[in-house]
C-alpha positions as CSV (number, residue, x, y, z in Angstrom):
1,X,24.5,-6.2,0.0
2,X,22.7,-7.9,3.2
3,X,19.1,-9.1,1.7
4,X,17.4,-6.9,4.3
5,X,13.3,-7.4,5.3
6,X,11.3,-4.9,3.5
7,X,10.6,-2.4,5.8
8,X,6.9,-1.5,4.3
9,X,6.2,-5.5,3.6
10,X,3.0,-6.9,2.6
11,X,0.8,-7.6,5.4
12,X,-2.5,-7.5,3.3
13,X,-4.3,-10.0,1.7
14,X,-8.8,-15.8,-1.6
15,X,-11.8,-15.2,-0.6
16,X,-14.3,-14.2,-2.1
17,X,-14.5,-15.9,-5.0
18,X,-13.4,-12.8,-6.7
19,X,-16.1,-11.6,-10.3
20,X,-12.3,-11.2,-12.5
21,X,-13.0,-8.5,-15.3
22,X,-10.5,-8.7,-17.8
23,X,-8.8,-6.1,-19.4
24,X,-9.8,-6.9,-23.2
25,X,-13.7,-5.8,-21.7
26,X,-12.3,-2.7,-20.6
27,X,-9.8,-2.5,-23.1
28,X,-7.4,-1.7,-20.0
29,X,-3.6,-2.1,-21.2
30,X,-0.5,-0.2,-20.6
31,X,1.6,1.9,-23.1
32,X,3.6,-1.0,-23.2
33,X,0.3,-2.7,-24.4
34,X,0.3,-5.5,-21.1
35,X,-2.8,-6.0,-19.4
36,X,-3.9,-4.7,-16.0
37,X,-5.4,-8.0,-14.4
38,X,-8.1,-6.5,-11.9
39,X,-10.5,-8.1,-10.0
40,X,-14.0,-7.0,-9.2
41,X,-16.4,-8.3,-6.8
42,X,-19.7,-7.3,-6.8
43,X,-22.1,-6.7,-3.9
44,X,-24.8,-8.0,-5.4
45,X,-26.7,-9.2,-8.7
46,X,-26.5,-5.1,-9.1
47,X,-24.0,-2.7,-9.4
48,X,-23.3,-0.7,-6.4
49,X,-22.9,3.1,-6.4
50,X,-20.1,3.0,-4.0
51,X,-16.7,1.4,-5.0
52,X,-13.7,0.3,-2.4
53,X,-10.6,0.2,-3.9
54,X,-7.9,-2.3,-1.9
55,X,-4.2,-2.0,-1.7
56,X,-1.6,-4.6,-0.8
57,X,1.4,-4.2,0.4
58,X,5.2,-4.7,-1.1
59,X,5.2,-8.5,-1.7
60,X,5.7,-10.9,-4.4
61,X,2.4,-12.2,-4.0
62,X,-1.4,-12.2,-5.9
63,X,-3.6,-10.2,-4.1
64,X,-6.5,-12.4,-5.2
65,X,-4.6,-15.2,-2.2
66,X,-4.3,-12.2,0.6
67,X,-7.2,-13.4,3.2
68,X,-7.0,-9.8,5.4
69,X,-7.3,-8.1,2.5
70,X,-10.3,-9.7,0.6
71,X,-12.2,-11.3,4.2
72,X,-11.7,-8.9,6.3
73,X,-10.8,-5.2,5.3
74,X,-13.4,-5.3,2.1
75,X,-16.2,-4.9,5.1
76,X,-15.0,-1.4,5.8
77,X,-17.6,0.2,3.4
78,X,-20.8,-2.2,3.3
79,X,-22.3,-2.6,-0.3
80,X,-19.7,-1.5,-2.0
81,X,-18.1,-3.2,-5.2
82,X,-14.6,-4.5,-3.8
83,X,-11.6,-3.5,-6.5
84,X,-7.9,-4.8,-6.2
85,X,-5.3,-5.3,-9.1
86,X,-2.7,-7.1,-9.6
87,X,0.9,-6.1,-9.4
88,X,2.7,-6.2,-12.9
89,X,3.6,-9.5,-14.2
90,X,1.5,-11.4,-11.1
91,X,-1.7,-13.2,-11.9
92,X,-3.5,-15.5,-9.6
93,X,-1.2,-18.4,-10.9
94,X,1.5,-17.3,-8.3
95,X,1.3,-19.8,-5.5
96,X,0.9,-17.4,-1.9
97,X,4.5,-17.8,-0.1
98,X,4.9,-15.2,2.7
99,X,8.4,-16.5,3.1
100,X,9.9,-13.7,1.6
101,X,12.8,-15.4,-0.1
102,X,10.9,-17.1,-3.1
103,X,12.7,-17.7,-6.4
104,X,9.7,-17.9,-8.7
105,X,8.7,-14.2,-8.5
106,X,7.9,-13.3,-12.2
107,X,10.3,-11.4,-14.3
108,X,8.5,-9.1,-15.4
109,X,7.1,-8.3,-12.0
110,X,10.9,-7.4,-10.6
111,X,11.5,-5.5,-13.4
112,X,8.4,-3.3,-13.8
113,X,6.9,-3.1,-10.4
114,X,6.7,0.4,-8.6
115,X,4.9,3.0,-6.4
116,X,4.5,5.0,-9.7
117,X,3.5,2.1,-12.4
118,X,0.8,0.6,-9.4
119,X,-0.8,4.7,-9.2
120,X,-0.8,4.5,-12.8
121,X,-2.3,1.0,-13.3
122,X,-5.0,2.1,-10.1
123,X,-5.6,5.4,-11.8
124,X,-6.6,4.0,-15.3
125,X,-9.1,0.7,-13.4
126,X,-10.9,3.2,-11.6
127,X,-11.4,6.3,-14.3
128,X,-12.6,3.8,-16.5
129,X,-14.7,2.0,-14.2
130,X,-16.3,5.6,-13.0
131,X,-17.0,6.1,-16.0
132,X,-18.6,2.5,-17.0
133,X,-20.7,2.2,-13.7
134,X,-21.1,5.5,-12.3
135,X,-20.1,5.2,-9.0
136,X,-21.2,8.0,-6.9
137,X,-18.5,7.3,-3.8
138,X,-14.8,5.9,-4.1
139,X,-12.8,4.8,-1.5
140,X,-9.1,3.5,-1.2
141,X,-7.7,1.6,1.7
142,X,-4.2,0.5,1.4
143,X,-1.4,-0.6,4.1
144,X,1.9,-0.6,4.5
145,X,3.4,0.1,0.4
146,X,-0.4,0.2,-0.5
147,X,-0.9,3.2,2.1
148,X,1.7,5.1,0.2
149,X,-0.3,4.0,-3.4
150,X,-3.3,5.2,-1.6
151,X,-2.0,8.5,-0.9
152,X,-0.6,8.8,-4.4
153,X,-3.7,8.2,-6.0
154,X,-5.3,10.7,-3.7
155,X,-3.4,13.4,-4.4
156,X,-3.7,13.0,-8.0
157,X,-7.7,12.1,-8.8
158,X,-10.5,13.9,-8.4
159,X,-13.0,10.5,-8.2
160,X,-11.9,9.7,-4.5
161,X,-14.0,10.5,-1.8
162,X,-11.6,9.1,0.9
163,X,-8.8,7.3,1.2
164,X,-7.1,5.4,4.0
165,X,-3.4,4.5,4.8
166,X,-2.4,2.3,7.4
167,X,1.0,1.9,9.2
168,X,2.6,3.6,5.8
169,X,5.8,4.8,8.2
170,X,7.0,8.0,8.0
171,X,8.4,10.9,5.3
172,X,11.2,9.2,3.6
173,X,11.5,5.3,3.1
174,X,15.2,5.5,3.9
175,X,14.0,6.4,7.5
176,X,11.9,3.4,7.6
177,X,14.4,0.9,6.3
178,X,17.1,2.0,9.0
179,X,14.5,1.9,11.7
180,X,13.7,-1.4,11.2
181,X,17.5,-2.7,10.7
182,X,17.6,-1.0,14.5
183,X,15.1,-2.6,15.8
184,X,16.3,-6.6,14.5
185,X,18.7,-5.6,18.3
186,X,21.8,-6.4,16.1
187,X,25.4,-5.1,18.1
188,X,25.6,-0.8,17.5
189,X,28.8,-1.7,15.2
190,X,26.8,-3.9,13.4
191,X,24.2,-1.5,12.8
192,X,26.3,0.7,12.2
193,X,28.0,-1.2,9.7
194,X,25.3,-2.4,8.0
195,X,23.5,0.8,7.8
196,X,26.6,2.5,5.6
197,X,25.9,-0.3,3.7
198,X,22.1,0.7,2.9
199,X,23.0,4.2,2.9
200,X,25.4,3.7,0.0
201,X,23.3,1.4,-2.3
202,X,20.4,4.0,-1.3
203,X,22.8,7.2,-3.0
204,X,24.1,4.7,-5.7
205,X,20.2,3.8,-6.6
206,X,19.3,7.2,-6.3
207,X,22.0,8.5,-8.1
208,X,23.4,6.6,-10.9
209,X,20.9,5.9,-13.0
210,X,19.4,2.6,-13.8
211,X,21.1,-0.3,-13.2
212,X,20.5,-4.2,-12.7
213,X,19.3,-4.6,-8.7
214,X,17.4,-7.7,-7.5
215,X,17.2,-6.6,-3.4
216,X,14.8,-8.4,-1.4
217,X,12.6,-9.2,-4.3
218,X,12.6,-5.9,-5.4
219,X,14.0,-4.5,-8.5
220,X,15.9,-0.6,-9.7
221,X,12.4,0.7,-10.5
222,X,10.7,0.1,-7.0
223,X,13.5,0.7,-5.0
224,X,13.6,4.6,-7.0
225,X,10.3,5.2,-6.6
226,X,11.0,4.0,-2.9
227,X,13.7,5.9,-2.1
228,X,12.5,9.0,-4.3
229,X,8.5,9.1,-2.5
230,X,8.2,12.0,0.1
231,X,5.2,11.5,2.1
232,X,4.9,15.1,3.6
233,X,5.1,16.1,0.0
234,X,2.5,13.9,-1.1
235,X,-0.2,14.5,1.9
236,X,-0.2,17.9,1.4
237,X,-1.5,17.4,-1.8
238,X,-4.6,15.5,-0.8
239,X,-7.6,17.8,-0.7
240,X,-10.4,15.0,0.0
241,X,-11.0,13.6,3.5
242,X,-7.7,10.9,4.6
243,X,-7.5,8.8,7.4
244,X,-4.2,7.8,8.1
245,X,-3.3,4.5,10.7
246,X,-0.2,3.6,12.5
247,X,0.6,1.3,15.5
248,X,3.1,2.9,18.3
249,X,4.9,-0.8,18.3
250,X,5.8,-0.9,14.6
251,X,9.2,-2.1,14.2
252,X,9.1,-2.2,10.2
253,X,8.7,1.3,9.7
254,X,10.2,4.4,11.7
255,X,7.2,5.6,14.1
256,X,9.2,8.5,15.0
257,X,9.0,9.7,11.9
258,X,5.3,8.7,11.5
259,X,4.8,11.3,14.5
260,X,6.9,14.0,13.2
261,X,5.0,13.7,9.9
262,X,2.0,13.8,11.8
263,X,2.9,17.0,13.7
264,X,4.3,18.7,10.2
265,X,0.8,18.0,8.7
266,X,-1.3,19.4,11.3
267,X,1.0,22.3,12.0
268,X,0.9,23.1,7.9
269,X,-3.5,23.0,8.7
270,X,-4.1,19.6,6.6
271,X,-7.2,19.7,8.5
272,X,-8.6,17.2,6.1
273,X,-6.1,14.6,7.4
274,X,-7.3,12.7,10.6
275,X,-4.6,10.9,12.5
276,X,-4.9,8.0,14.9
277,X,-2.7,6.0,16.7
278,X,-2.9,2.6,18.2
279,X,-0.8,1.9,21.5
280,X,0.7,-1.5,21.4
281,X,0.4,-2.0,18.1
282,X,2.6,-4.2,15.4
283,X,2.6,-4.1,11.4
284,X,0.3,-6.9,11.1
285,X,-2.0,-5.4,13.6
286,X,-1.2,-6.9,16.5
287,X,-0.4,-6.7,20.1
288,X,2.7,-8.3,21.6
289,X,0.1,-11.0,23.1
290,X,-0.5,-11.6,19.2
291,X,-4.2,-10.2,20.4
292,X,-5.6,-9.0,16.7
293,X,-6.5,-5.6,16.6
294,X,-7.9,-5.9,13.1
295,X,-11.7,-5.4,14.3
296,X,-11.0,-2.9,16.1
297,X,-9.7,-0.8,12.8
298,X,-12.3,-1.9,10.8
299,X,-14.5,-0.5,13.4
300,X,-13.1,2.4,13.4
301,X,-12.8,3.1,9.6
302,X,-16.3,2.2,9.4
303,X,-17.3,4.9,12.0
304,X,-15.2,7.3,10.2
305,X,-16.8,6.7,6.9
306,X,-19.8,7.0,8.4
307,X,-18.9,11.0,9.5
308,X,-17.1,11.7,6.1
309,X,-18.4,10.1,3.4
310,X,-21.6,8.5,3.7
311,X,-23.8,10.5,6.4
């Protein structure tokens, strides 16, 4: 199959010289008995009572190297302790490449890596860090794959205060994946050619059972839990406040169906849910000028905060 550009890729993410807790002090390891490699940086000398949790995106990279992630978006909740984690089978080792077609992406990383096993790994950091430091207020912020790990964890803890997904595209990843094969302006028989082609390795993954994949860095168990997420499902089941970001010029998710599952939520009374849109806007934040629009959002999350969590 054509190695096609993940629609929901990693636009977040060293840079704050990052306090790394390891697992061993929290005795934080997985069934399988691997470690959870998280990193934790601290506000101050102290311990904050407010915790903001980050969320990269889709790619084969450390999040400890993602610069929007660590210098920019960590500002959207001021003295808070800043949380991110590592993806299974990535450490800070992993040189940054935002190529997209690197060959030294770990092993272990294609073959465990998923929407479900990152809720899981986010889920056990942060009840045993409640429960170490107390913290009184939790928020997540995640984009693109992280907005739909942000909005799993949501609707399945009771610790979170808010959470925040931004350009996480619409109900069903399918939708976003064709969308974005659209908008690359191939020929219509191309497209159309080439989306029968997605549409059957999406049934086969879908519906055969595991089976040895290695897509656009990606392997069976992410491309499931891809395939399998239903957002509308998902959102309904979030009960704390949620802000949820998209720009009306992304071409790497289907904004169509980011409006219609706007319009489903509010017409279902998810009055917890606050939508906003940003004309103009690209995946990575951007204008078509290349004009950032990143202080903008963090001005805006910040004011939102402000009315929902910490007034």
């Amino acid at each position: 199959m054509k190695q096609y550009k993940s629609a929901l890729a990693g636009f977040f993410i060293a840079v704050l010289c990052p306090l790394t807790v390891s697992a061993a002090q929290l005795d934080l390891k997985r069934p399988d008995n691997s470690e959870i490699t998280f990193h934790l940086n601290h506000h101050d000398q102290n311990v904050s009572d407010k915790l903001l949790v980050l969320i990269q995106g889709s790619d084969c990279n450390s999040v400890v190297h993602n610069a929007l992630i660590n210098e920019q978006f960590s500002q959207v909740l001021p003295g808070a302790d800043v949380l991110t984690i590592e993806k299974y089978g990535i450490t800070s080792q992993l040189p940054w490449d935002t190529t997209g077609e690197r060959t030294d992406c770990p092993a272990a990383y294609m073959e465990n890596d998923s929407l479900l096993q990152r809720t899981s790994d986010y889920l056990q950091v942060i009840n045993q860090l409640k429960e170490s430091n107390q913290y009184e207020t939790i928020v997540l912020l995640g984009g693109s794959e992280g907005a739909v790990v942000a909005n799993m964890i949501a609707a399945r803890s009771v610790n979170i205060s808010a959470s925040i997904s931004l350009n996480g595209g619409g109900r069903f990843f399918k939708d976003d994946v064709l969308a974005n094969m659209k908008s690359a302006g191939m020929p219509e028989a191309s497209y159309q050619q080439a989306k029968q082609g997605f549409t059957a390795f999406a049934q086969k993954v879908l519906e055969a059972g595991p089976f040895p994949v290695s897509q656009s860095l990606h392997g069976y168990n992410w491309w499931y839990a891809m395939l399998s997420a239903d957002q509308l499902s998902l959102m309904k089941s979030i009960e704390g406040p949620a802000l949820v970001i998209w720009g009306t010029a992304d071409t790497n998710v289907d904004v169509a169906g980011a409006t219609s599952l706007t319009k489903a939520l509010k017409e279902g009374g998810k009055t917890n849910i606050t939508f906003r849109s940003y004309e103009g806007m690209n995946h990575r934040f951007q204008q078509n000028d290349g004009t950032t629009m990143v202080p903008q959002i963090i001005s805006d999350i910040k004011a939102w905060l402000e009315d929902e969590v910490t007034r």
